[in-house]
C-alpha positions in Angstrom: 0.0 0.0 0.0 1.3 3.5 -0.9 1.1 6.6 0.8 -1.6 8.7 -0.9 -4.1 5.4 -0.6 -3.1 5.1 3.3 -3.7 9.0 3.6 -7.0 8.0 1.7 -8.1 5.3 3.4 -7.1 6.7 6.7 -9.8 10.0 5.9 -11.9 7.2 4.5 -12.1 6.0 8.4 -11.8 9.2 10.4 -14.9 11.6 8.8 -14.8 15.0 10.5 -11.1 14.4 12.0 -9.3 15.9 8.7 -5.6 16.3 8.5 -3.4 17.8 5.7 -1.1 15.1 3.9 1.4 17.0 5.9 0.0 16.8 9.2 -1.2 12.4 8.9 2.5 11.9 8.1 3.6 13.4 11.0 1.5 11.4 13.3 1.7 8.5 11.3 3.5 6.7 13.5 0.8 7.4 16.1 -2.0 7.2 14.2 -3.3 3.2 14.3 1.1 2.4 13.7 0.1 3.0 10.3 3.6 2.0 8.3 5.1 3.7 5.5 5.4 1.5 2.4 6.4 2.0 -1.2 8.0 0.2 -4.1 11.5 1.5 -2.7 11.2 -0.3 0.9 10.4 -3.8 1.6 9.0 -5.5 4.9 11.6 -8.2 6.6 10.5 -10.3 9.1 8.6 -8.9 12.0 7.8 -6.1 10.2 11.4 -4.7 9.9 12.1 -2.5 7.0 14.7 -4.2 4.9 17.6 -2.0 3.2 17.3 -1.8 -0.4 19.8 -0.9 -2.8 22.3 -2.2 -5.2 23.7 -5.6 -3.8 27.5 -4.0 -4.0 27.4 -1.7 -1.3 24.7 -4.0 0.4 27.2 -6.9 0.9 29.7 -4.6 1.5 27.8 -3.4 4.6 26.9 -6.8 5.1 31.2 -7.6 5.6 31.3 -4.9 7.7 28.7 -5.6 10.3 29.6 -9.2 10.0 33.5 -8.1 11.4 31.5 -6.0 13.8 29.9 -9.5 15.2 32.2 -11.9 14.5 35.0 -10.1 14.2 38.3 -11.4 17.2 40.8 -8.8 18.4 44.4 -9.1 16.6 47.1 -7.1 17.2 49.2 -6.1 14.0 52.4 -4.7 12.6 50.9 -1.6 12.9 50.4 -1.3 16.3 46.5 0.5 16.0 45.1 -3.5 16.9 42.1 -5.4 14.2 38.9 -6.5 14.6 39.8 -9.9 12.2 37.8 -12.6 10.5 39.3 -14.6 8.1 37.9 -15.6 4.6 34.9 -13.8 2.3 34.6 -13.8 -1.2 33.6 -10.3 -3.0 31.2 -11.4 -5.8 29.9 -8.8 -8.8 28.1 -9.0 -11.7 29.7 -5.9 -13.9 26.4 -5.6 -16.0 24.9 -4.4 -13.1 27.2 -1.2 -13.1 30.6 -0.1 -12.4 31.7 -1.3 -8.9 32.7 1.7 -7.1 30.7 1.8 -3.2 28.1 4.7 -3.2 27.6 4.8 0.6 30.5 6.9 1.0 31.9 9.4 -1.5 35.7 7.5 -3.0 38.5 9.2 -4.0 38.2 8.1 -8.2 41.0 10.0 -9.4 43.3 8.6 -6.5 42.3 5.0 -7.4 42.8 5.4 -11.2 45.9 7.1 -11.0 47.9 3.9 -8.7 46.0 1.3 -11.6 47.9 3.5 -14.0 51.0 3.6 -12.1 50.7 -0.3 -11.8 50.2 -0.6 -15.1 53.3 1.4 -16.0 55.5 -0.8 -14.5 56.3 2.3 -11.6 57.8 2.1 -8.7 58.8 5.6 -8.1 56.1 7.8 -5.9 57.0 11.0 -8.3 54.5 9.9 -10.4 51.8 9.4 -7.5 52.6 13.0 -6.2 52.3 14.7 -10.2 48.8 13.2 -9.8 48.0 14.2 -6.3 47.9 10.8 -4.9 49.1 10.5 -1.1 48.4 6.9 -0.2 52.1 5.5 -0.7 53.4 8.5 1.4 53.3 6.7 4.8 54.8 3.7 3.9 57.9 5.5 1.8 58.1 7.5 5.1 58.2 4.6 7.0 61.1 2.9 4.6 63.3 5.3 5.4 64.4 5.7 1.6 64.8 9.1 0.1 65.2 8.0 -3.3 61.5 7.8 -4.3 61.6 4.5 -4.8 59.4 1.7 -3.1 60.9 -1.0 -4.3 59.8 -4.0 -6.2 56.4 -3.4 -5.5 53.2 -4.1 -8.3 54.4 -2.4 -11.2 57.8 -4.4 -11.2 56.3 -7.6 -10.9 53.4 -6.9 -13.3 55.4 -5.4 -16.0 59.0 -6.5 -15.6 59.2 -10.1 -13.3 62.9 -10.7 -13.2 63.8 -14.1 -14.6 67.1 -15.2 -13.4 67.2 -18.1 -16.2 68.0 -17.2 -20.1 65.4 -19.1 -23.0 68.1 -22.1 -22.4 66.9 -22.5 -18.7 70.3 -21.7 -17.9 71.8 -19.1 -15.1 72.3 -15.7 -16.2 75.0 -13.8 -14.8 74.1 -11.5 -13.8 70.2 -11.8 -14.4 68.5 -9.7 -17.0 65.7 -11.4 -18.1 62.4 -9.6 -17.6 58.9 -11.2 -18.2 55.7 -8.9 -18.8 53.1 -10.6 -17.0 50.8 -8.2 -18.9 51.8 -8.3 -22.5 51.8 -12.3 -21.9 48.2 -12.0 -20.4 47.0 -10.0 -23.0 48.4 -12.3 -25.8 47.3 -15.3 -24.1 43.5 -13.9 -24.3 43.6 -13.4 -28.0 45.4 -16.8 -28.7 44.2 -19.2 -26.5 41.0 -17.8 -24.3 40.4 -21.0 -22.8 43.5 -21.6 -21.1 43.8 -22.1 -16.9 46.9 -20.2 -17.0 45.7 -16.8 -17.3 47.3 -15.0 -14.2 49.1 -12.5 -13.0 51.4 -12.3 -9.7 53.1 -9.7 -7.4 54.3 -12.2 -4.6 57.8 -12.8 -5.8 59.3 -14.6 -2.9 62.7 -13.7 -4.0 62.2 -9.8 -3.8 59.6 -9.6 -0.3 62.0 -7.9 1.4 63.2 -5.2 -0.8 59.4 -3.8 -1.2 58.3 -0.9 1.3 55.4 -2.7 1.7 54.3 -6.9 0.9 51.9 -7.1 -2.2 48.0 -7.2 -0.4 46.1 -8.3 -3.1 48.9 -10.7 -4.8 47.8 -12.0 -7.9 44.8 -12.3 -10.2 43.1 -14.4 -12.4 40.7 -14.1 -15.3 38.6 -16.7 -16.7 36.5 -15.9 -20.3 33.6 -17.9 -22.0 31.6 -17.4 -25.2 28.4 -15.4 -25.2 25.4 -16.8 -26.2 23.6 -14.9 -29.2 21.1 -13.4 -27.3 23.7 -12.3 -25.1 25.1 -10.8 -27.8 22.1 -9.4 -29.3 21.6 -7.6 -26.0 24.6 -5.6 -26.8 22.9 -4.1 -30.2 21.3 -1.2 -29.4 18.2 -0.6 -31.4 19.8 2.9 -32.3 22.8 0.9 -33.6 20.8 -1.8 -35.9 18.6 1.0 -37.3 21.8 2.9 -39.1 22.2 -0.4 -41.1 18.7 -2.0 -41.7 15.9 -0.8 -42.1 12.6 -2.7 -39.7 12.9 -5.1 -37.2 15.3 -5.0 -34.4 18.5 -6.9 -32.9 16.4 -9.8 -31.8 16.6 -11.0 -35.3 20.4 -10.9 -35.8 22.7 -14.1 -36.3 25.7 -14.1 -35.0 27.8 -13.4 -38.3 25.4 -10.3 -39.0 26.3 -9.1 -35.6 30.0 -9.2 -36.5 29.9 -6.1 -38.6 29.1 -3.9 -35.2 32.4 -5.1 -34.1 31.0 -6.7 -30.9 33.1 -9.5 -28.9 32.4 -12.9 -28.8 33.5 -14.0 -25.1 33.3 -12.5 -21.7 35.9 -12.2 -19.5 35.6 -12.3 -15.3 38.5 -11.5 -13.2 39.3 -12.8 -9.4 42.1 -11.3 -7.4 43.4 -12.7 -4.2 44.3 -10.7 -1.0 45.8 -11.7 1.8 45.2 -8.3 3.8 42.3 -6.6 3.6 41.7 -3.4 5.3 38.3 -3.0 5.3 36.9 0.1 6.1 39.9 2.4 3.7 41.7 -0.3 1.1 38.7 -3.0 0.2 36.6 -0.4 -1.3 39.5 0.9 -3.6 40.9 -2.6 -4.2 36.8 -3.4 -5.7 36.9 -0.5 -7.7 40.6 -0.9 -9.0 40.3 -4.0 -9.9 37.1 -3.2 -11.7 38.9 -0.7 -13.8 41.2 -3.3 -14.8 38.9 -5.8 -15.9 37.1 -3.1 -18.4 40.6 -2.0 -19.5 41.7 -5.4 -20.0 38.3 -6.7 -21.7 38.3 -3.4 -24.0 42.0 -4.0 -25.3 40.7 -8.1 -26.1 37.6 -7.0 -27.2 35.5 -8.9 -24.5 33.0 -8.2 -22.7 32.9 -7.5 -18.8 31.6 -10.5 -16.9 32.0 -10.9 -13.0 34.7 -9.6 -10.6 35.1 -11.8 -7.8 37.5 -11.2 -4.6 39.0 -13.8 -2.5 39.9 -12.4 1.0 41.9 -13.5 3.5 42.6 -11.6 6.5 39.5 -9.4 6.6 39.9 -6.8 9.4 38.8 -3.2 10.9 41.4 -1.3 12.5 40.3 -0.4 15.8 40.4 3.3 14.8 37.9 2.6 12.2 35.3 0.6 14.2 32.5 4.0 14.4 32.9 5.2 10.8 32.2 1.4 9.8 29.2 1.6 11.6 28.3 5.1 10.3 28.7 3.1 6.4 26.7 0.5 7.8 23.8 2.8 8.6 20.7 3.1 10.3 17.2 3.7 10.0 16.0 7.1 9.8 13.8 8.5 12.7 10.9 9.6 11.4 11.7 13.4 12.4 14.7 13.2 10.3 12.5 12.1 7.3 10.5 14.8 8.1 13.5 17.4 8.1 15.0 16.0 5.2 11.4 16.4 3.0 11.2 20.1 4.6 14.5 21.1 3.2 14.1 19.4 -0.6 10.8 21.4 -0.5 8.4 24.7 -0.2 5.9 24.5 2.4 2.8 24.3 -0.6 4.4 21.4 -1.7 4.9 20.1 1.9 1.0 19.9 1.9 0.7 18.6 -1.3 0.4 14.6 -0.8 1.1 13.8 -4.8 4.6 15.2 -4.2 5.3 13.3 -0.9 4.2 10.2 -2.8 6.8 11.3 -6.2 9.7 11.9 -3.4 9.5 8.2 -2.0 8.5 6.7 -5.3 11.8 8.5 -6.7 13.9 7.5 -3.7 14.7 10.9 -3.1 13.8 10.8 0.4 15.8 7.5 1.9 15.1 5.3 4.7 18.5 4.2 5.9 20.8 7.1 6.3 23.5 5.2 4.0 20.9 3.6 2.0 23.1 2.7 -1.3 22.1 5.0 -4.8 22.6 3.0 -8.2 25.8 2.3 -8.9 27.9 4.6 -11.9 28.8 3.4 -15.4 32.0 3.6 -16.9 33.4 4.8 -20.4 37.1 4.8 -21.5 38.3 7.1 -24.2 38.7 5.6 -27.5 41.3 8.4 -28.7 44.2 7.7 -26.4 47.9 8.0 -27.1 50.1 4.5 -27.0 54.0 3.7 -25.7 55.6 2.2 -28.7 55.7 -1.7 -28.1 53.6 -2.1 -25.3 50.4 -3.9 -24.8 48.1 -1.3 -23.9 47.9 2.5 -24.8 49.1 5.1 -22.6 45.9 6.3 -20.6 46.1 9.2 -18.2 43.3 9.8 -15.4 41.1 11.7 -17.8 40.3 8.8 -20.7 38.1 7.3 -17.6 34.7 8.7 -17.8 32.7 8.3 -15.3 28.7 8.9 -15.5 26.2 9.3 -12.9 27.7 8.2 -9.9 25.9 9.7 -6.7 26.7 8.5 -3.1 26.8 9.8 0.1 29.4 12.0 1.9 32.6 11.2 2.7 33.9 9.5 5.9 37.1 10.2 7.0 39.1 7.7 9.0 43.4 7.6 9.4 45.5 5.1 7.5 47.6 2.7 9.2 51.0 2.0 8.1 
């Protein structure tokens, strides 16, 4: 039942005891418990209202109250002390949107620009500070180096893994041999899609400690598979199929006929693995990064975006994090604040106008939960980019990464731990 036919029936039953739409929502709570429900809130059990929104930031609120619970107290390296449990597995469908958390506002530039510094083969934090991106500082402080450098961290091993055997499988002296994890993924996709060997690692035993800080999330896997034809049917616009033919639609097309629109033929889903998650600051960039490298990677294959799955390992809150985790979490509105919220979104004859109350809930504009999730964002990458002469990708800065209506809530500051 909606609100304008429970403000109905509600004068329906109470002749002579009239009440502006205004004034019966006040009091609703008061006035026989009369609930508020509309397409945009659903009834758990015993009545509870049940969050709603996109099933991303849902089960990532889900991790967090679940550490909350469950969570035991671990001391660390760090000496701020975790809140710990150990093993969850990050599941997303990528047609469902890009995968960056909307129940607090994320830093998007400072994500994309340590992809591209991974992809780069960096290690040097000059390129992190020409970009404005601060999250290596405290651990290069911590090292002690004044260089710049951070060591053989991502970027080395991604782009330039050093082999210490020649083609013969013999010793080199000294060794100079550098494999490009990346180049050899990238070929692998376009030669041999099915393989069980697509991966990529950062946890090179040999070179732990000359790295500032131990890869997190150490390798990475993707997985592809062919699309059905509607599948790829779904991916012809109707604006698309009407520049060619003339009547009809995509739901016709045969697979060859869908060739000339240049679409892919496979999906591709990536898994990462990470033995250190920090919850409440890193998981929510790791999702996102790691989303932005399966759409780079599918793009330059010509595949399509599938699922992003991560496997987690130490899954923990830093002790100095525990109140802004549950201020992500959320809570259910009071009703006063609802009331507050409409009263500032509105003038006062629209206040009493019950067809606008009833377009503000039906709109979502007015939510529940204070960190109820919005839709997640899409995602569009330059086609016009410049490339690096013999490598595997182009050359993308910050700006070829579009991204389109992505709303969320306001930011929540918290301290990193290093």
């Amino acid at each position: 039942m909606l609100l304008e036919s429970q403000y109905r029936q509600w004068l329906t039953e109470n002749p002579g005891h009239y009440l502006t739409f205004e004034e019966w929502f006040s009091k609703w709570g008061e006035i026989n418990n009369l609930p508020i429900v509309s397409d945009d809130f659903q009834i758990g059990p015993n009545g509870a209202y049940e969050r709603v929104g996109n099933d991303l930031d849902l089960d990532y609120q889900d991790l967090l109250q679940d550490i909350l619970d469950n969570g035991v107290e671990k001391k660390d390296r760090t000496g701020t002390g975790t809140k710990s449990i150990f093993g969850w597995q990050i599941r997303h469908n990528m047609k469902e949107g890009f995968p960056l958390l909307t129940t607090k506002k994320m830093a998007w530039k400072t994500m994309v620009t340590e992809l591209l510094w991974f992809l780069r083969g960096d290690t040097n934090i000059k390129f992190l500070h020409d970009n404005n991106c601060h999250i290596w500082d405290g651990d290069y402080a911590k090292s002690g180096r004044t260089d710049g450098e951070l060591g053989p961290i991502y970027g080395k091993q991604w782009r330039s893994w050093q082999d210490d055997f020649g083609p013969n499988k013999l010793p080199l002296f000294p060794p100079n041999n550098k494999i490009d994890q990346i180049a050899n993924l990238i070929n692998d996709l376009k030669t041999n899609p099915d393989s069980r060997r697509l991966m990529v690692s950062a946890w090179n035993v040999g070179e732990l400690d000359q790295m500032v800080l131990p890869p997190c999330h150490y390798g990475f896997q993707v997985y592809t598979r062919e699309l059905s034809l509607e599948e790829r049917r779904s991916l012809v616009t109707q604006e698309m199929f009407n520049k060619i033919y003339n009547g009809g639609g995509p739901e016709s097309l045969s697979h060859s006929e869908i060739d000339q629109w240049n679409v892919g033929t496979r999906a591709i889903s990536l898994m990462w693995n990470q033995r250190s998650v920090d919850t409440f600051l890193g998981l929510p960039f790791n999702i996102a990064s790691y989303g932005l490298l399966l759409e780079i990677i599918a793009k330059e294959v010509n595949m399509v975006p599938d699922e992003l799955i991560g496997n987690l390992g130490d899954v923990h809150l830093y002790s100095n994090h525990i109140e802004q985790a549950k201020e992500q979490i959320g809570r259910e509105r009071t009703h006063e604040e609802m009331v507050e919220i409409y009263g500032n979104l509105t003038d006062k004859k629209d206040r009493e106008d019950y067809w606008t109350w009833e377009t503000r809930f039906k709109d979502n504009e007015i939510k529940r939960y204070s960190r109820e999730p919005f839709p997640l964002p899409t995602l569009k990458i330059e086609n016009e980019v410049k490339w690096r002469e013999g490598d595997c990708l182009p050359y993308y800065s910050v700006n070829d990464f579009l991204l389109e209506n992505y709303q969320s809530h306001p930011t929540i500051k918290a301290p990193l731990s290093n």
